[in-house]
N, C-alpha and C positions, 0 to 999 in steps of 0.2 A: 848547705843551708846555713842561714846566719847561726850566731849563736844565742840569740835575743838573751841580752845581758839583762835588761831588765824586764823584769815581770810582767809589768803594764806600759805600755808605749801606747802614743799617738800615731794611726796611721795613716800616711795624705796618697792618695789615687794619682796619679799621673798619666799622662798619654805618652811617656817616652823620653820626658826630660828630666824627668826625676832628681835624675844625679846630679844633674847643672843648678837646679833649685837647689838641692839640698847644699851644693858646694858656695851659694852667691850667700844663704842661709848662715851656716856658721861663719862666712870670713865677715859678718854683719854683728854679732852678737858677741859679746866675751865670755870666755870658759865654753864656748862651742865645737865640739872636735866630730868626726868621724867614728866609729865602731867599727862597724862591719859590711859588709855585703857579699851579695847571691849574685854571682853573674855567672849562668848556664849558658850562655853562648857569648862568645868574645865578641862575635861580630855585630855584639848590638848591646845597647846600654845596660847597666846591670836591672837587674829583675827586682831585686830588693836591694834599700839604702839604710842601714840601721845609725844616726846621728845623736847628739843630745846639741839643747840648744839652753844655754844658761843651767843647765842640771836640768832641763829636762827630755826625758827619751822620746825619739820621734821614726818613725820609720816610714821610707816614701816605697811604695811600690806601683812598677812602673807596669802596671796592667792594661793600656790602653782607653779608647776613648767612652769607653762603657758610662763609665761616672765622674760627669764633670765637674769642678768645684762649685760648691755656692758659700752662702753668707752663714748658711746656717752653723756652720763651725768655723771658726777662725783661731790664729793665735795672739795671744792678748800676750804684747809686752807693758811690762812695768818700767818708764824711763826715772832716772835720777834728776833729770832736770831741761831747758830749754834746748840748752844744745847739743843734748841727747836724742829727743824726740823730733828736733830739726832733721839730723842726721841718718834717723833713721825711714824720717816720711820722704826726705828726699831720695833716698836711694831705692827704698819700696817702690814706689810711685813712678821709677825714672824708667825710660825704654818700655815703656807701653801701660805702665801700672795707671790706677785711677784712685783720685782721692774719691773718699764719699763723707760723711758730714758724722760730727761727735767722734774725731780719732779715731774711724776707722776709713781704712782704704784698700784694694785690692793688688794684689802685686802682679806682674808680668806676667804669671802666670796663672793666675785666675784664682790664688789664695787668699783669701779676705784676714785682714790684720785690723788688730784694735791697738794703736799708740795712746799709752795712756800714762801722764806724768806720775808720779807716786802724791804727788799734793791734792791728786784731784778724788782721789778716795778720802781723803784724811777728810777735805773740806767736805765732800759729800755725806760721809758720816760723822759731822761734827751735832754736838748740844744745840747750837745754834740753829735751830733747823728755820728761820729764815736766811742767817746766812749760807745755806746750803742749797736752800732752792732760790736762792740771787746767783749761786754757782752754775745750779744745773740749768739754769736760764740761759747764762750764758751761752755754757759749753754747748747747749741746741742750735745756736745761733753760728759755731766755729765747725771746720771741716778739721785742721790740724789746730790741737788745741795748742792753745797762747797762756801760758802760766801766769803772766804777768795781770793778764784781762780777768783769766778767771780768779785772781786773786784780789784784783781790786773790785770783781761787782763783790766777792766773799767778803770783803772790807768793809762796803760800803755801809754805812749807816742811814 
């Protein structure tokens, strides 16, 4: 059985690909490595995947098609900048994924992600709370958000 290194982990349901998720996962994110896992029988994908992904703990298990993803849980990355968040909606989204609308979008495997710059928190709880709801106007209007856009309706006077 794993070692479960950390106390509290996040755990994502799989039908069996778990481990292909979990490996497209970290080679996406930095300071993202493997831990551990449970593989009871060789002749079939590991059972449990113990990962972190930016420092945080995630574990996939690959218990079949009982429970299949939705929206209701996702993981929310924080990007440092435009072509960050490029990079990262492209590769999400690519080989079957699907955008949906305000920086989130669903990935190839039916795990719903929210890309969200680090500017768009700052602006949305900013003093300025008309410039904040010119932000969030925007961002309603954008499927992967544009820093630039949301920064100029934040500007705008």
């Amino acid at each position: 059985m794993p070692k479960l290194a950390s106390k509290v982990r996040t755990c994502l349901w799989y039908n069996g690909d778990g481990h292909e998720a979990a490996e497209f996962y970290v080679s996406l994110l930095p300071d993202s490595y493997f831990e551990d896992g449970y593989i009871p029988n060789p002749e079939k994908p590991p059972l449990v995947v113990e990962f972190m992904l930016c420092g945080a703990p995630f574990m996939i298990l690959n218990g079949g098609p009982t429970f299949p993803h939705t929206p209701a849980a996702s993981i929310s990355v924080l990007t440092k900048d435009q072509t960050e968040t490029d990079h990262l909606w492209s590769s999400l989204t690519a080989n079957g994924g699907e955008e949906s609308m305000c920086g989130w979008l669903k990935d190839r495997y039916g795990v719903s992600w929210q890309i969200v710059p680090e500017a768009l928190p700052k602006m949305l709880s900013s003093d300025d709370k008309d410039a904040a709801q010119r932000a969030q106007a925007e961002m309603m209007k954008m499927k992967k958000l544009n820093i630039a856009a949301l920064e100029a309706a934040f500007n705008q006077q």
